[in-house]
Each structure stands twice: as structure tokens, then as C-alpha cells.
N, C-alpha and C positions, 0 to 999 in steps of 0.2 A: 504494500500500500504506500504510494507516493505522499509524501509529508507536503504538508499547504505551508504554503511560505508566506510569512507573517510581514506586516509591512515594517518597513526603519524609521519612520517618519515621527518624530518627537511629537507624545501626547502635547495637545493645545495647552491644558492648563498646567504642567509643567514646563513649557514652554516660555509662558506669562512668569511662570514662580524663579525659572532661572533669568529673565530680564528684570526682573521686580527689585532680586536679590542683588545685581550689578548694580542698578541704578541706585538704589540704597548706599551701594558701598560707595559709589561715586560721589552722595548727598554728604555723605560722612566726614570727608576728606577733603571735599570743596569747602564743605561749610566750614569745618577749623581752620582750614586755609585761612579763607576770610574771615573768621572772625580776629585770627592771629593778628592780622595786618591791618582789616579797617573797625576790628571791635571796638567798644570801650568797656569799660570796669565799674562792678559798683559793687557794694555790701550786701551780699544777700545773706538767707538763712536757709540753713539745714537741716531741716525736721525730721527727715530717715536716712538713717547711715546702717547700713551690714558691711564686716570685713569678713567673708570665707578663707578658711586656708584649705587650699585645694591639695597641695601635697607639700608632704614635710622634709622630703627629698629634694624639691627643685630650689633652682635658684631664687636669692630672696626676692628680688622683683619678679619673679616671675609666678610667686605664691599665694597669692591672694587675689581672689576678683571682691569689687567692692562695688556695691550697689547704694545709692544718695537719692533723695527727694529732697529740693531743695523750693527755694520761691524768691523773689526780688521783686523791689519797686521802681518802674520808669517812667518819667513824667507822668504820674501822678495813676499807673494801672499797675494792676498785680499780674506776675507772670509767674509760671508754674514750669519746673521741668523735671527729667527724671534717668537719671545716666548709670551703664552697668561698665566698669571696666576693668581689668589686669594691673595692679600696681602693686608696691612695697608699703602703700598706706595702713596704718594699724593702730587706728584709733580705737579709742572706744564706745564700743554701741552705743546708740544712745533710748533711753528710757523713755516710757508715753510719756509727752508731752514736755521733752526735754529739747533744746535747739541749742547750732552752736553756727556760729560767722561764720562766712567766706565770700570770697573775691568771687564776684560771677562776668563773666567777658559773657556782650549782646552784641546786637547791630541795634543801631539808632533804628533804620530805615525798619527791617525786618525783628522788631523783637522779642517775636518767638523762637528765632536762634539763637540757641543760646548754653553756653558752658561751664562749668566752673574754669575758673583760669588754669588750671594746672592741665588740663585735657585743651587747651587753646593760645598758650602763648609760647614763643620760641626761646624764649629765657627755661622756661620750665620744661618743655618737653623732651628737648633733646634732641639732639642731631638723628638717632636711628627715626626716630618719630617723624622727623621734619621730613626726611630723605623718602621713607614711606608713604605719609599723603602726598608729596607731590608724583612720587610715581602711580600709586594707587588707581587716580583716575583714567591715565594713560590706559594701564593696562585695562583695566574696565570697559573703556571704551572699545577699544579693539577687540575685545573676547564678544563684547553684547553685537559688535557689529559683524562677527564671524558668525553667530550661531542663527542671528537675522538673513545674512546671505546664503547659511546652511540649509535656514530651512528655506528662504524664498526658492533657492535651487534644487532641492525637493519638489518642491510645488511646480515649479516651471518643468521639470523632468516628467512631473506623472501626467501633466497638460501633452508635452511632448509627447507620451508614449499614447493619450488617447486619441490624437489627432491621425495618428499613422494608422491605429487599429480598428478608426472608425474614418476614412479619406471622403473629403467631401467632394463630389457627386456635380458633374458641369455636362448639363445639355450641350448638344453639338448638333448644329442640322448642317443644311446643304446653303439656308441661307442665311443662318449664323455662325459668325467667324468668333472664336475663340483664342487668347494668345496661349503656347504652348507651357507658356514657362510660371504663369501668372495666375493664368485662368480670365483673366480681361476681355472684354466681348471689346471687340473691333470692328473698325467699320469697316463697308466693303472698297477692298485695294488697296486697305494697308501697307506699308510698307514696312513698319515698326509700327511697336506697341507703343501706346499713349503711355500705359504706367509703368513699365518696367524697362520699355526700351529694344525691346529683343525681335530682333529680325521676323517677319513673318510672309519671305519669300514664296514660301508655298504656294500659296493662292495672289499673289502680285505678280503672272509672268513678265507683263512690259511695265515693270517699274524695279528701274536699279537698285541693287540690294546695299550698296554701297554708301550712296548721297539718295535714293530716295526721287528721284525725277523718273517721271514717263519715258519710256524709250520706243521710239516707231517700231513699228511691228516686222517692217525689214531693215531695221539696225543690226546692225552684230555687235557694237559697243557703246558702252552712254557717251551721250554729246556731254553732257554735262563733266562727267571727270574719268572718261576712257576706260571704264570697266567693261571687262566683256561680261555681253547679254547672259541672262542663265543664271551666273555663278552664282553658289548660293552665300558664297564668302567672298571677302575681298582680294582677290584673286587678280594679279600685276596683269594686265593688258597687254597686247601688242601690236603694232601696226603690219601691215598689210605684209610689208617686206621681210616680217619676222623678227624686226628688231622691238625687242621689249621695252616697254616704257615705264621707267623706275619709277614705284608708287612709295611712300612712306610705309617702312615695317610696322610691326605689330598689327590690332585689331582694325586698324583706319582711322579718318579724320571723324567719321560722322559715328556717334555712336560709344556709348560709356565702354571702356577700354577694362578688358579680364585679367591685366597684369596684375591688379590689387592681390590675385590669389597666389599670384606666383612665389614658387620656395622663396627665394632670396628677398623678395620686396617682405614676406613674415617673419625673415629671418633680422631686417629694418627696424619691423618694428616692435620685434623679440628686442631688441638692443635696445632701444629709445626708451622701453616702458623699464629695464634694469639700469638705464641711466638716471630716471626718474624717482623708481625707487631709491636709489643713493641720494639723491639728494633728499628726500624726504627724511630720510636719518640721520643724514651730515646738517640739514637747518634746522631738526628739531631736535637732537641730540647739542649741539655747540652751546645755544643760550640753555640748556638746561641743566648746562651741567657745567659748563665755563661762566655762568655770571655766579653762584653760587661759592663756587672757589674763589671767582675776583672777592665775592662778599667777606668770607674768610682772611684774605690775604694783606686786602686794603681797607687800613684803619675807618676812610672817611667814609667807605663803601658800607653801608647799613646791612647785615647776612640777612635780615630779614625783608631788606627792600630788595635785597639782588636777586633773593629766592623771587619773590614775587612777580619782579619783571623777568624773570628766568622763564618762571611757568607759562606766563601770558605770550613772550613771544612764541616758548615751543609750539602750545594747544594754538595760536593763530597759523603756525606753521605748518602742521601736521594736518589742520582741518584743511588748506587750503591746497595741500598735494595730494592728500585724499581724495579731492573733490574735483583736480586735474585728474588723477589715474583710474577714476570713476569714468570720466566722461571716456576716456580710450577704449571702456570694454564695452559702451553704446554701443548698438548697430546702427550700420548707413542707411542716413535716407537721402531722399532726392527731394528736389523742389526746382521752384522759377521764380527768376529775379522778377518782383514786379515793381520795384521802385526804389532811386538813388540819389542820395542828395548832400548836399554839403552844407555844416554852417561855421559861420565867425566864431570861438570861445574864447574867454583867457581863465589862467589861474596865476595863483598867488607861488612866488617860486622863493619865497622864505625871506627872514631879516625886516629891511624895511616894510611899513604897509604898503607903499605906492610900489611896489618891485613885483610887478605883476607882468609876464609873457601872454601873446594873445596868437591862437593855434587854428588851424582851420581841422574840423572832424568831417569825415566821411565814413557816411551809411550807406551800406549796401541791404535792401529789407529782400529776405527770400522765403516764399507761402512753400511750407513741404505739399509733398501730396498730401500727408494724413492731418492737413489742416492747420499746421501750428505756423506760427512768424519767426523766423529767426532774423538775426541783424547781422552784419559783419560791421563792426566802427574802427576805423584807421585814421590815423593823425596824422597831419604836413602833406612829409614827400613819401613817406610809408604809404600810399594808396595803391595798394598792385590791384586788391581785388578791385576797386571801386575802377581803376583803367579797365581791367580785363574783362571784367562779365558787363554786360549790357542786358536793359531791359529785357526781358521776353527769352532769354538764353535759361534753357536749363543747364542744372548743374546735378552734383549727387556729391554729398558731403563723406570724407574718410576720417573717421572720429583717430583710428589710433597714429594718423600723422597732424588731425588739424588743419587738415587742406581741401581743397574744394578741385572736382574736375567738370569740367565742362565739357557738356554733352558733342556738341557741333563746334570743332575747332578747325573745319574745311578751310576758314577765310581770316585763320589767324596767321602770323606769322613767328607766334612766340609759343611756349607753351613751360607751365611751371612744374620744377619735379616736386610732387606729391610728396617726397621724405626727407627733402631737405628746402626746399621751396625756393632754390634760386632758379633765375630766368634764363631759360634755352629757346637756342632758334630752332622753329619747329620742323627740322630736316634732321635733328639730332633723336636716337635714338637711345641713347643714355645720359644720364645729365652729368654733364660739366665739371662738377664740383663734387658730385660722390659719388658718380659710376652707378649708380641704381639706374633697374630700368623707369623711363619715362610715361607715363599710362595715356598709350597712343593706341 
């Protein structure tokens, strides 16, 4: 009897209990953070204290967890809290309706955060303490954001496996055209697909598979750009006398070019995305671990202002390469420019108030097929895209280089490499400047 195979996919409500528990510990660690650095301090009271000694073998801090109910007053409201943790504290219990002082560190803004000072200032906790909440949330972050991708890719997998095992279903008659590759109803004499692009020769005999023009019915080759009649590819011409007439390699002028899948062009941007990652660890690793030593080293250097600005540049740094190496694993879409425009701006470029630069920006706005707007904005003399595409030009966007290729580059005379984005004249078949193929 064949055994049923049970599914892997993380029950939902421990799912929730292991994001719950991250986020928690991230609350933990942010919040002493800040309370460290923008808290303030006042007198409060400590109405329940318990000191456990957990083991009489372990180290002396590490012996006792101790549990406090405490309460303070601010601006003129009572506030209530109630903290369980590990220390070498060993007071003594205290009796019904017995109280004893202590420092409580709040926030003005928020002051339900709130701690006894010894659980919240960098004088008292300790360097192992310090060096922990700030990594704490790091790691947290990155583990809630693994188990969230684990399972959205679960989910996206069992979509995937039901889509194959249940294929959906395209009428086909004699007087409706279908694209092959899409499923797109076409009109009749297509030559290409409206949405995907893809040659649909089949049923187009006198119309060039190449550039897409009529061809008289006793042509042998198009007038428009010397393809012979037929070919269902773009297949080099030749005149009468036999002498071939050199067309540009690859896929052609007209038409989104297949290099993107090529070995070498993945093996591009196999590279690009571990140069990427490096830097994500070299910006967010440097301030978070060199301003904290500068803290240390230099007297005037505050340890707890260097930590501070330590944490904030890393966590701005890490969310914002994250959020580049995110976009790389998008998939391509396509769209059409439908509108481009330039305006006047200035900014403020530091020191005096009147020391202000005044810039020109260019927009490029392009409608994908699935509806959305994107922009492309360049500054100055940086305007390639805003030269290069014109209105009503489709394009199809390559997320893991950041570049955009144009559909119809028949009546260009430039064209830009996709992986490293400098400009070649469009008779070159590899670019200039990295040898990658060109997506022609």
C-alpha cells in the first residue's frame, strides 16, 4: 500500500505565532534602543518584586530571573508596567503592600514604553547587552523575511503545479487566429502579436516576417528591408546574382530580441546580483560596526551617540539594497511610451541658503500592458532614455540589469547594451565596453 504524502507547507496559525514571536523580539530591542538614547528618567515605585534562583551551579548573573511590577507618574497620568528578566539582582521580596524606588527610563512622546533604567541605559547594561539589541533586530528581520518568502514560494509553487495539471482551454476556429505562444486572439494578417510580440507567420503569407510590410504576391523578397519571401525567420537575403546581403546578427531589428536567455548574458547577471550583495554587507556592516568602535576610541565621540547613528545608517542601508535586489528577481514586462516631458528644478546644494543649482529632469511615462504607469526620471545630460524611446515605441523592461529594450530599432542607428548600458552603433554585435552580447 503506497503511503499519501502529506503536505510541507507551514500550518497558518503557527505561521502567524512564528512572525508574532520575531516581531516581538524586534519590539524588544528597538524599544530599549530608544529608550537608551531619547528616554528620560523619573522616580517611580515598585510594588512587586520576585528574585528566583534558577540554578545554584550557574554563573552569578546568570542565576536568577527576577520579575517587578512597578508604576510612575508623567505629566500628571499614572502609568503601569510589568518586566520579567535574567540578572544578579537579589533583593529582597517584598511584602503586601510594601514599595521600594526606582529610576524608570519612558519616552515623552510614547509613555507606555517604558523601563526600569537598568534594563535601558548604556551606563548600566553593558556592552554584551548593547552589542545584542543592536544586532537582535537585524537578525529578526531577515529570518521573518525568509520564512515570509518560504512560504509565499510555497504558495506560488502549488499555484504553479495547479495550473499545469489543470491547462486552460483556447478555442481555435478557421476564422479565429490565436497567438501561439500567449494565447492572444489576433487579428486577421497579423504579423506579430499585439501582446507578447511573437511572430505569427503562419497565417501572414504576403506579409514579411521580419519588418512586418505586405509583400506583392510575385515578390521573392520584401521591398521594405530585403528579406526573402517565406522565411519564417530572419533569414540574410540575397540578390539575384547570388551575392548575399549582410543583415545585422542575432534575432533582427524589428522585434524583442531572445538573447536575455542566453548562458553568458545569466551568467551577467549571476555577477551583478553577487556584486550587489557585497555591497549590501560592506554598507551595512562598516557604520555598524566602525562608528561604535570610533564611539569607544574617541573621547568627544559619545559610545552611545555612535551606536545610535551606527544602527540608523546600517537599517537605512540594508532596507534600501534589499529593496534594489528585490526588484532584480521581478519579472519582465513590456509597455509603451505614451508621454515625455521635461521640467526646470533647483535644489539646495548645502552651506549658504542662497547656494542653490537649478537642473533640468526628464520623464519618460510608460503604460505596461497589465495597466500600471511606470516613469523613467533623468537629470541634465544623463537623458539616454528620454533621447532614445519616443512616443508610441514599445519597449519591455529587464529588471535584473535595469534597462529597457526597444521593440522596433529598424531606424535606429544606436542601440544600448542591456548589462552594462553604454552606447553602440547599431552594426555592433557585442558591446564595446564588456563584450556581452547586445539584445538584437
Amino acid at each position: 500500500m503506497a503511503k499519501k504524502k502529506t503536505g510541507k507547507n507551514i500550518p497558518l496559525p503557527i505561521l502567524l505565532l512564528i512572525c508574532a514571536v520575531l516581531l516581538f523580539a524586534m519590539y524588544t530591542s528597538v524599544s530599549t534602543l530608544a529608550l537608551a538614547i531619547w528616554g528620560e528618567s523619573v522616580m517611580g515605585t515598585v510594588d512587586s518584586y520576585d528574585s528566583r534562583l534558577d540554578n545554584t551551579n550557574a554563573g552569578e548573573n546568570r542565576s536568577r530571573t527576577v520579575s517587578k511590577g512597578y508604576w510612575f507618574m508623567a505629566s500628571g497620568k499614572e502609568y503601569r508596567g510589568y518586566v520579567i528578566y535574567g540578572s544578579d539582582e537579589a533583593w529582597p521580596d517584598l511584602d503586601e503592600g510594601e514599595t521600594r524606588s526606582e529610576r524608570i527610563r519612558y519616552l515623552n512622546i510614547f509613555p507606555y514604553i517604558n523601563k526600569p533604567s537598568m534594563l535601558c541605559e548604556f551606563d548600566e547594561m553593558g556592552e554584551v547587552a548593547i552589542i545584542y539589541h543592536i544586532l537582535a533586530p537585524i537578525g529578526c528581520l531577515l529570518l521573518l523575511l525568509l520564512v515570509i518568502r518560504t512560504a509565499r514560494g510555497r504558495k506560488k509553487k502549488k499555484t504553479a503545479v495547479s495550473k499545469l495539471t489543470m491547462p486552460k482551454e483556447i478555442e481555435r476556429s478557421d476564422t479565429a487566429m490565436f497567438c501561439p505562444t500567449c494565447g492572444n486572439k489576433l487579428s486577421e494578417g497579423a504579423a506579430f502579436c499585439s501582446s507578447c510580440g511573437a511572430k505569427t507567420q503562419i497565417s501572414a503569407p504576403n506579409v514579411c516576417a521580419v519588418c512586418g510590410t505586405e509583400v506583392p504576391d510575385d515578390a521573392d523578397f520584401c521591398i521594405s528591408c530585403g528579406s526573402a519571401k517565406g522565411s519564417g525567420a530572419a533569414a540574410s537575403p540575397s540578390l539575384p546574382n547570388g551575392v548575399a546581403v549582410p543583415t545585422p546578427s542575432g534575432t533582427g531589428l524589428v522585434g524583442f530580441s531572445d538573447r536575455c536567455n542566453e548562458p553568458e548574458i545569466d551568467a551577467a547577471a549571476q555577477k551583478n546580483r553577487k556584486i550587489g550583495i557585497g555591497c549590501l554587507w560592506v554598507l551595512t556592516l562598516v557604520p555598524l560596526i566602525g562608528l561604535p568602535i570610533a564611539g569607544l576610541l574617541v573621547d568627544d565621540f559619545p559610545f552611545g551617540e555612535a551606536v545610535a547613528i551606527g544602527v540608523g545608517i546600517a537599517a537605512v542601508m540594508l532596507i534600501f539594497n534589499l529593496i534594489a535586489l528585490r526588484r532584480t528577481k521581478q519579472p519582465m514586462w513590456e509597455g509603451v511610451v505614451v508621454n515625455k516631458y521635461s521640467k526646470e528644478k533647483s535644489e539646495h546644494r548645502g552651506g549658504e541658503e542662497d547656494n542653490y543649482r537649478t537642473y533640468t529632469e526628464y520623464t519618460t511615462v510608460i503604460n505596461t500592458d497589465a495597466g500600471k504607469k511606470k516613469t523613467i526620471v533623468e537629470k541634465d545630460s544623463r537623458r539616454h532614455m528620454y533621447d532614445y524611446l519616443s512616443v508610441g515605441d514599445k519597449v519591455r523592461f529587464h529588471p535584473r540589469f535595469g534597462t529597457y529594450e526597444k521593440y522596433d530599432k529598424s531606424k535606429d542607428s544606436i542601440i544600448y547594451c542591456n548589462v552594462c548600458t553604454v552606447m553602440n552603433p547599431i552594426q555592433n554585435d557585442r558591446c564595446k565596453r564588456c563584450n556581452n552580447l547586445l539584445f538584437k
